[in-house]
Structure formats: C-alpha cells, structure tokens
C-alpha positions in Angstrom: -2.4 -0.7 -24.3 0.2 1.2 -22.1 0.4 1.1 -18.7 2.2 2.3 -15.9 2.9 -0.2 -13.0 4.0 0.4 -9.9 5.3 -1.1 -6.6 6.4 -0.5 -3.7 5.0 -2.9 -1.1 8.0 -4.6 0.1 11.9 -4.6 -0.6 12.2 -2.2 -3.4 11.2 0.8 -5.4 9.7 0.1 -9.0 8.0 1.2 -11.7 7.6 0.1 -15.3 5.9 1.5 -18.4 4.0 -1.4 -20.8 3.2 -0.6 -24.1 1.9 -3.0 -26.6 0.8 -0.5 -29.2 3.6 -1.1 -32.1 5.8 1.8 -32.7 5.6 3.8 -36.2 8.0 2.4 -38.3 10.0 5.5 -38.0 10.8 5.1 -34.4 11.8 0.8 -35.1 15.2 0.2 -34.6 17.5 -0.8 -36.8 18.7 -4.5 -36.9 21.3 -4.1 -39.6 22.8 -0.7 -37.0 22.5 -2.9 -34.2 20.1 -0.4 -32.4 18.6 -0.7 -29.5 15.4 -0.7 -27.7 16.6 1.9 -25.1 18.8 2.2 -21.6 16.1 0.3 -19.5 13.7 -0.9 -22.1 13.3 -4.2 -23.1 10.6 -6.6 -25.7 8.1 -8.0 -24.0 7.3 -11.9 -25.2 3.8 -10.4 -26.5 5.0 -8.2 -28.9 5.4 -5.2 -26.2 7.9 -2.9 -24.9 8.9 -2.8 -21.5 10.6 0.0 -19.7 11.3 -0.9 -16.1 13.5 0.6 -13.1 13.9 -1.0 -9.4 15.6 0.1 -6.5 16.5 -2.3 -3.6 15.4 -0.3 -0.8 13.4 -1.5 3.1 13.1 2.6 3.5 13.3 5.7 1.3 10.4 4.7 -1.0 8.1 8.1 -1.0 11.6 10.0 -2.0 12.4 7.5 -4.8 9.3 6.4 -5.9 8.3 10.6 -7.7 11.8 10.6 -9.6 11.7 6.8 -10.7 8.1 7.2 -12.3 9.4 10.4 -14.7 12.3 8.0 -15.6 10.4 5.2 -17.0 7.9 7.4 -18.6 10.5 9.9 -20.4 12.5 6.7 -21.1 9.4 4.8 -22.9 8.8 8.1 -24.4 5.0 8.5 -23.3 2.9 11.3 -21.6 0.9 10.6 -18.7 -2.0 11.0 -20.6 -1.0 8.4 -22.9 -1.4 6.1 -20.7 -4.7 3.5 -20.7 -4.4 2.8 -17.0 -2.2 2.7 -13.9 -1.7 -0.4 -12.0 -0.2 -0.9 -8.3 0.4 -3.3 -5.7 -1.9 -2.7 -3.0 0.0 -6.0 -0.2 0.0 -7.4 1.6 3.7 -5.4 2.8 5.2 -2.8 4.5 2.4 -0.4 5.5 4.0 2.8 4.9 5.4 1.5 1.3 1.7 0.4 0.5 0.1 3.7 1.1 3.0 5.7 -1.0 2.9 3.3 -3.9 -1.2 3.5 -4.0 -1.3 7.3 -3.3 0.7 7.7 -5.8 -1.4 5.5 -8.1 -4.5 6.8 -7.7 -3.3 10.7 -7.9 -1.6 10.1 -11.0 -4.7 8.1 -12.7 -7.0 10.9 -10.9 -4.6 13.7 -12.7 -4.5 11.6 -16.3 -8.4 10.5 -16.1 -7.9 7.0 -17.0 -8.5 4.2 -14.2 -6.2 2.5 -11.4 -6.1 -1.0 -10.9 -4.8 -2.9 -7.9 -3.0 -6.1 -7.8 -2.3 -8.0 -4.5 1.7 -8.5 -3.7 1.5 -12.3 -3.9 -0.5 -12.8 -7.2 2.7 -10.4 -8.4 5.2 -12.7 -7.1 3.6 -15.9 -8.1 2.5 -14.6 -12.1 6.3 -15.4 -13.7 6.4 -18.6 -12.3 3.0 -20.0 -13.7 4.4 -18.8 -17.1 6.9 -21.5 -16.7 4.6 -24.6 -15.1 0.6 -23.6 -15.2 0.0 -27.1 -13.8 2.0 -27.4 -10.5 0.6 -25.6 -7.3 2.2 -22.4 -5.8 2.3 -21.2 -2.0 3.3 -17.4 -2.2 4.7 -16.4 1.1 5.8 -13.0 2.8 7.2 -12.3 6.1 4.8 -11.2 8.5 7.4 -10.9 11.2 6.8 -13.3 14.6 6.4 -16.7 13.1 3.8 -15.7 10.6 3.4 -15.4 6.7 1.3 -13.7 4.5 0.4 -16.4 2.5 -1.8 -17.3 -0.7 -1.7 -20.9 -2.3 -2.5 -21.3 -6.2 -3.7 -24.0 -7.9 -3.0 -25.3 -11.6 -3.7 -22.1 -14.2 -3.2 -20.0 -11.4 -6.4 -20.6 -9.8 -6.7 -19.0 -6.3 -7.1 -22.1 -3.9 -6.6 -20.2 -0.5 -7.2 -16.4 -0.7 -4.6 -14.0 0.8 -4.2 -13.9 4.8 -1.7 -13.8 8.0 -1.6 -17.3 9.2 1.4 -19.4 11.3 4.3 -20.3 9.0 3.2 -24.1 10.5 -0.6 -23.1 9.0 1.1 -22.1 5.5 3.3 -25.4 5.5 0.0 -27.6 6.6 -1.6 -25.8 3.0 1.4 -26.3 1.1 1.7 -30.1 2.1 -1.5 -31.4 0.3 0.3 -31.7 -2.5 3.9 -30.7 -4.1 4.2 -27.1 -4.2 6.5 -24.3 -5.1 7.4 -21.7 -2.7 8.6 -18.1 -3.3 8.4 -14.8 -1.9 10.5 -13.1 1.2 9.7 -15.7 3.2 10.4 -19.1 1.2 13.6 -20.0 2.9 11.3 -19.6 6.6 9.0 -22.4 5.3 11.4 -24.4 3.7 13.4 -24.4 6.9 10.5 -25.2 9.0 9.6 -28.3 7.1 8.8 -31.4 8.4 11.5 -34.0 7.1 8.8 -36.7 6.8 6.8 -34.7 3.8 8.0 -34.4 0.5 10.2 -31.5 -0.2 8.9 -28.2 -2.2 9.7 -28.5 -6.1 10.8 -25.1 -5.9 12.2 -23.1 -3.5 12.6 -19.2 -4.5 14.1 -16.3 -2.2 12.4 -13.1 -3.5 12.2 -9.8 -1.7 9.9 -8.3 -4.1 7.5 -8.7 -7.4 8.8 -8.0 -10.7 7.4 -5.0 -11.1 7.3 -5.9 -15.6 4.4 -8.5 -13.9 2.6 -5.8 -12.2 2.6 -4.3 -16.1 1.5 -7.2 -17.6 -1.2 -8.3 -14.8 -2.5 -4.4 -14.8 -3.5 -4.9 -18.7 -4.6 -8.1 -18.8 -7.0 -7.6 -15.7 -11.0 -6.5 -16.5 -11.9 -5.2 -13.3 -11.7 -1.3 -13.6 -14.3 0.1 -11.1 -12.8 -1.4 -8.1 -11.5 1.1 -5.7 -8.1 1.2 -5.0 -6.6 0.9 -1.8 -4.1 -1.1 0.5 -4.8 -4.6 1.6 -4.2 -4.7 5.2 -4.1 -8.6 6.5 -2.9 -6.9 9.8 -2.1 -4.5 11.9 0.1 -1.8 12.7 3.4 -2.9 14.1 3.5 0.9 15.1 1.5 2.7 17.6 1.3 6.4 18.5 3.4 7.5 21.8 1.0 8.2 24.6 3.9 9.7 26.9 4.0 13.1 26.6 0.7 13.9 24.5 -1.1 16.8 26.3 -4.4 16.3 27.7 -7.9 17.9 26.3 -9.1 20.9 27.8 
C-alpha cells in the first residue's frame, strides 16, 4: 500500500508518503554501514516507511503545498502513479487551507486514476493518542474563534460518541465532563482554562496546532470507504464576505 497524505486544514503545510510494500533487498540499508532510511524518512511501527515534511504556516499554504508534495514523493522515491490512493484532511479548519489541500487531492488522484479519501481534522488529531490508551475517552477540540470549538468526543477504541460540530466551548466542556477525558487540538488550553474547578480535571491536556500528517497516511490506508466524494467539511461559515461598496450595478 502507498499512499500520499496530505494536510493543510489548520496551522501547517504537510504531506507524507506511506509505503508498506517492503523494499527489494537491493534498496535495504545497510546496518553494519550504518545507513539510513533517508533525509525525511522514517519506519513506520507496521513494518512501513514514512516520508513526511511539515511547514508551520496560518498563510502561504497553496504556494507551499505544490513544492512539498514533489519533495516527499522524490524523497520516498515513488511516481505518482505508484501510488494506491491519496488521502486528505477535509476540517473542520481554515476555509481557504481546506479547499487547497482537497483540490489538490482530488487533481492529483484524478491525474494518477487511483481514489481520494477524506479524513476529518479531528479524527487526525485524536488517532496517535488512542495508540497510546484505546480505553480512555477523547474530546478533540479546534478553535472556531468567538467562544466556540469545533469539537468531536471519542469513546474507548476510538468509537465516535459525538460526531463533529461547532458548539460553545461551555457545550464541549458539558460533553467532556461525563466522564474523564483527554483533550487536544488548537483549542485544548481554551477548555482547560474554562473548567469548572468543581469537576475532575482532564487526564490529558495537549496543545496542538495541527494533525500529524504520518496519521493522515496511516488513517488514508487503513480506511475502506473509497467511493465517497471528496470535499471540505464546513461546520460553519465564512468569516469572510464579499465587499458590497464599490461593486457596479447590473445593467
């Protein structure tokens, strides 16, 4: 299985090439020359290879994004139509980083003929930590910006409890109470600091402003839908709105 992954939806630029399919034993490195796997690349714990590259980056993603995706690919030393599939975070997040990570996505699995698979932003950012503890339940959280979180709570094995929405950062601590929960994404620290002192705290607390794009990889190959269209997951809307001073009226 190889797969290109890609993400874009909040704070940074990344993209990552996952290939399980062993190497000929030409191309193994050598232990006894202390060779490596590669500027970049990196074992997966299934037996794969991981090439991944991230920018930290709130703007600039469409200009990074092009360059970054030949880099991992010439680095893991595949074609594009090596690949067996292309998967990208589809939010919730930024909406202009959204639509350049999924454009770019679905052009490049349209190009190579093999399918594009979308993975929400929050399943992304909760996957490494269910690696660790597949028992304790998990409040992913994003900043929505005015009091508000994207939010999505998990249950033991990762089981979806609430699904992904917009919702008061008082509505995401009232889900997160029921029992004790981690917290991570962008907008942990917001939740943790809106606590009530009388609940119990949060068994974990982590600060991060954006997936790890190697679990965008390994979510893209494990995942069995491949007919699902592919496109951004708006929870809300535009922060932005067109000018109406100054536009010209019909004829």
């Amino acid at each position: 299985m190889r797969v290109l992954a890609i993400d874009t939806a909040l704070e940074a630029c990344s993209a990552a090439v996952l290939d399980t399919d062993p190497p000929p034993p030409s191309s193994l490195p050598s232990a006894a020359c202390g060779e490596g796997l590669g500027r970049g690349a990196r074992a997966g714990r299934e037996g794969g290879r991981l090439t991944v590259r991230s920018l930290p980056m709130v703007r600039g993603h469409a200009e990074a994004l092009v360059p970054l995706i030949a880099t991992v690919m010439s680095e893991a030393n595949i074609e594009f139509s090596e690949l067996d599939r292309v998967a990208v975070t589809v939010g919730p997040g930024s909406f202009t980083g959204l639509r350049v990570g999924v454009a770019a996505a679905r052009g490049i699995a349209l190009a190579a003929g093999k399918p594009a698979v979308g993975l929400t932003t929050l399943a992304a950012l909760a996957a490494p930590f269910f690696e660790a503890d597949d028992r304790t339940p998990l409040l992913a959280a994003i900043d929505a910006r005015h009091d508000r979180v994207y939010m999505q709570l998990f249950g033991p094995r990762g089981r979806s409890l609430i699904a992904p929405r917009i919702t008061s950062i008082r509505n995401a601590i009232g889900a997160a109470t029921a029992s004790p929960t981690r917290i991570v994404g962008n907008a942990a620290k917001l939740i943790e600091a809106a606590w009530p002192e009388y609940e119990q705290k949060p068994r974990l607390v982590r600060t991060m402003p954006a997936p790890d794009v190697a679990w965008v990889a390994k979510l893209g190959a494990a995942t069995q839908d491949l007919t699902s269209p592919v496109r951004p997951l708006y929870l809300s809307d535009a922060d932005a709105y067109p000018q109406e001073a100054g536009i010209l009226p019909r004829r």
